[in-house]
N, C-alpha and C positions, 0 to 999 in steps of 0.2 A: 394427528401428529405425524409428521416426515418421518420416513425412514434418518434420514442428515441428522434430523433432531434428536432420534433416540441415540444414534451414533454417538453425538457431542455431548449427551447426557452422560453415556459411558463412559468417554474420555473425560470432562471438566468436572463431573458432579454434581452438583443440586447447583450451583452457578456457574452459568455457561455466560462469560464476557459478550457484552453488545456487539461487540466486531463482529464474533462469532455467529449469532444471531443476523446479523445484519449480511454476513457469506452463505450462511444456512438458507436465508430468505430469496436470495437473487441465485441461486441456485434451485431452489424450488420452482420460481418464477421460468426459470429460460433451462438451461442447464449447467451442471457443473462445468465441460471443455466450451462453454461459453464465457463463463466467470471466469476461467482461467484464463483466459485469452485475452478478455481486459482487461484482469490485474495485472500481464504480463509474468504467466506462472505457469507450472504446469501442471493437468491436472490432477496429478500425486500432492503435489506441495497442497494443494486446495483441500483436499482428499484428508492428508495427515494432520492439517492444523482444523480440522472440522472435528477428530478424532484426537487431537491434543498428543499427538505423536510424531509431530514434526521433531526432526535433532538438531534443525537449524535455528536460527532469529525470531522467535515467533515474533517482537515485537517491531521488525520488519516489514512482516506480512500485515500487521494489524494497521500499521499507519498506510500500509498500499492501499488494503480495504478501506479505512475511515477515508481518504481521501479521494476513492474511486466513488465509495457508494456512500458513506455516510455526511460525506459533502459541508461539515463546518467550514465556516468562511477561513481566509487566513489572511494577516495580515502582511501586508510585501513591501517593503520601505524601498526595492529596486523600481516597482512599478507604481508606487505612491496611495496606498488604499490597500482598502480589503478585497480578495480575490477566491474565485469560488476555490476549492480543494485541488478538485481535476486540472483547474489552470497551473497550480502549481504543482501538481506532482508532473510535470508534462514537462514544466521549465525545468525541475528537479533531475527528470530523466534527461534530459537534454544539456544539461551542465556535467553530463558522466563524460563528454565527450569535446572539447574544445573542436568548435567549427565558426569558422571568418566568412561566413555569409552574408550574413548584415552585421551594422555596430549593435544591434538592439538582441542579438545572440550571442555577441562578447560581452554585452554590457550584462546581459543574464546570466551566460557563464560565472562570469566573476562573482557578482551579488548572490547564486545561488551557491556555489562553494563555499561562501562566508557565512551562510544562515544556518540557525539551529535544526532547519526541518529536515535540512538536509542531511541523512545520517550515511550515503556514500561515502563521505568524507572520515569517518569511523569504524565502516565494516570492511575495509581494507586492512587499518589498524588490529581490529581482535580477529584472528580466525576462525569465528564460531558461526559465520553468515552464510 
């Protein structure tokens, strides 16, 4: 058993959420300021929500993780189909910022501001992010 793992045991209890597992595991695998580096986190946030003591969003972090590493399809009514996870948290990150580069980055802008998965558009709204 991980040291991560007995950590998260501490913090969650007799059930530790799959995200969690699934940040435990790709952290075991490479390391944690590796994991953090592709969630686009640091590696305190990775650190305190491993230990269930993050004071921020956790349910934030857990959709960066589901869609970094646990990869369910999503489906994009911008792009016409289902699309891997990482393709759209990447359009998701990229609609934080309005740029006129090509039409097919306004046209995502737009589409991704409008969607549910998108929760930028909310954690402006509460200050608990």
């Amino acid at each position: 058993m991980s040291n991560r793992l007995i950590l998260a045991q501490d913090g969650w209890g007799e059930t530790i959420p799959d995200w969690i597992e699934a940040l435990i595991r790709e952290c075991d695998q490479t390391s944690q300021n590796i994991v953090a580096k592709q969630l686009d986190l640091s590696a305190a946030v990775v650190s305190q929500s491993i230990r269930n003591r993050y004071a921020g969003n956790l349910s934030n972090i857990e959709s960066v993780v589901r869609d970094t590493f646990i990869n369910a399809p999503v489906n994009c009514d911008a792009l016409g189909g289902e699309i891997e996870s990482p393709i759209c948290l990447t359009w998701r990150r990229r609609s934080e910022k309005l740029t006129s580069s090509s039409p097919m980055r306004v046209r995502m802008f737009h589409a991704c501001r409008k969607c549910p998965l998108n929760s930028s558009q909310t954690e402006g709204d509460d200050n608990d992010a």
